[in-house]
N, C-alpha and C positions, 0 to 999 in steps of 0.2 A: 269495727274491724275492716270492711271494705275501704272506710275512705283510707286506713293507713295503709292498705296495701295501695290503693289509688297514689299515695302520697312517695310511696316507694319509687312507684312505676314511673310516677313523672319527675323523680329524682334522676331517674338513668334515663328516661328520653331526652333531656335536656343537654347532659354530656354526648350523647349521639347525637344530636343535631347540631352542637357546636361544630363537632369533630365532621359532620358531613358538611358543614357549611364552610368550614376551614380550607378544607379538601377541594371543594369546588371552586372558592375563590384563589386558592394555590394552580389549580389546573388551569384558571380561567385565566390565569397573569399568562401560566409558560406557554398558552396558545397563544397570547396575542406577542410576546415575544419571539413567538415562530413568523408570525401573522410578517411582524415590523422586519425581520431577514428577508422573508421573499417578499417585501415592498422595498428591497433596495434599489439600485438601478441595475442590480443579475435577475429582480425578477424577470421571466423570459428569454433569459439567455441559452444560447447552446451548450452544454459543459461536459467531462467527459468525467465521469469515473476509474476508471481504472489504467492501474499504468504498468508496464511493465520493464524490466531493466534489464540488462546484462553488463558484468563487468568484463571488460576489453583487458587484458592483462597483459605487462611490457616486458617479457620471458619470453622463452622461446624453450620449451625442453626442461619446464620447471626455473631452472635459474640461468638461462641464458640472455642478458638485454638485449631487447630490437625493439625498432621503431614499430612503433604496433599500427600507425597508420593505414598500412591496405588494410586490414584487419577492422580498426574502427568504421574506416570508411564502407566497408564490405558491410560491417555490420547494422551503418546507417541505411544504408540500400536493403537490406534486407527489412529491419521493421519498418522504413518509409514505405514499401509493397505492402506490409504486410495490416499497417496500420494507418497511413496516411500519408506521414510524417513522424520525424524522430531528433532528438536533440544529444550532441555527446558534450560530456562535461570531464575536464580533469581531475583528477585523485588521487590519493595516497593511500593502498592498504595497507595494515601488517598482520601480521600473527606471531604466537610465539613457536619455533622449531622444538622438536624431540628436546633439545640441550635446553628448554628453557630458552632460546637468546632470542631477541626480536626482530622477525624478518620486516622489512620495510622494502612496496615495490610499489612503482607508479602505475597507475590504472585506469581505465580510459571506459567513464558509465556511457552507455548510449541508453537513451529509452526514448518512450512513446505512450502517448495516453490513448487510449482505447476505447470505442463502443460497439459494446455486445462482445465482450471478452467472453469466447465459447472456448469448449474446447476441443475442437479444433483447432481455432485461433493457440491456445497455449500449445498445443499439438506440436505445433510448427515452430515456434520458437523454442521448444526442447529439443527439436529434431536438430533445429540449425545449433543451438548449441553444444549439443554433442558434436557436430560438424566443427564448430570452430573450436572446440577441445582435441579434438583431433590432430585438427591441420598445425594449432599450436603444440603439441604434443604437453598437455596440460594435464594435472591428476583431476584436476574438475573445473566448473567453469563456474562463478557465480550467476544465479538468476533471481532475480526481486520480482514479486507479483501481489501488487496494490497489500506491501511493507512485507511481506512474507520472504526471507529468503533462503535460496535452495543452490544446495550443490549440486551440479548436474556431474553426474563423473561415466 
């Protein structure tokens, strides 16, 4: 009677110790494929995490066009203080209106990559863009923080 219980027992040890040996050689590969990234040539590089964006919108009053220019440029000034430096790129929103039809307006992203996004730091870029929602007389202002976006209104 013991050895077939013996004989049971090293029945299921054996599927365990595949299944932990399996395991460990699985875990042992995805380290050393971490290993082989940070031996690139970015191992020991500076790099920055987080970014933050706002979009520059070419309205004035909801639907009036203007050069958004001082606006971009005000707004590069402001995260280049606030972050370093800052980058504005051109674009195209739309959305659909109440009636279903589809607005379509040129838009103007500024962002900036960040280290030590506190918040504080977000603090202040809510703050300015409620400012620049203002000055534009806009119903909200978009804000992107590392892919998350937010209507500031």
């Amino acid at each position: 009677m013991a050895i077939l219980e013996r004989k049971k027992i090293f029945h299921w040890i054996i599927p365990i110790l595949l299944i932990v040996f399996l395991g460990n050689a699985v875990y042992a590969a995805e380290q050393q494929e971490t290993k082989d990234k940070q031996s690139s040539a970015l191992k020991g590089q500076f790099y920055l995490e987080d970014v933050v964006k706002i979009y520059v919108p070419s309205t004035y009053n909801v639907d009036q066009p203007i050069d958004n220019t001082p606006y971009v440029n005000k707004s590069l000034e402001e995260f280049s203080k606030m972050f370093g430096g800052a980058t504005a790129i051109d674009g195209t929103g739309s959305w659909l209106s109440d009636d279903n039809q589809l607005i379509k307006e040129k838009v103007t992203i500024v962002y900036s990559y960040a280290e030590d996004l506190d918040k504080k730091k977000i603090n202040k870029v809510v703050t300015y863009a409620k400012s620049l929602k203002e000055e534009m007389k806009q119903s909200s202002v978009s804000l992107e923080v590392n892919g998350k976006m937010y209507f500031i209104e």
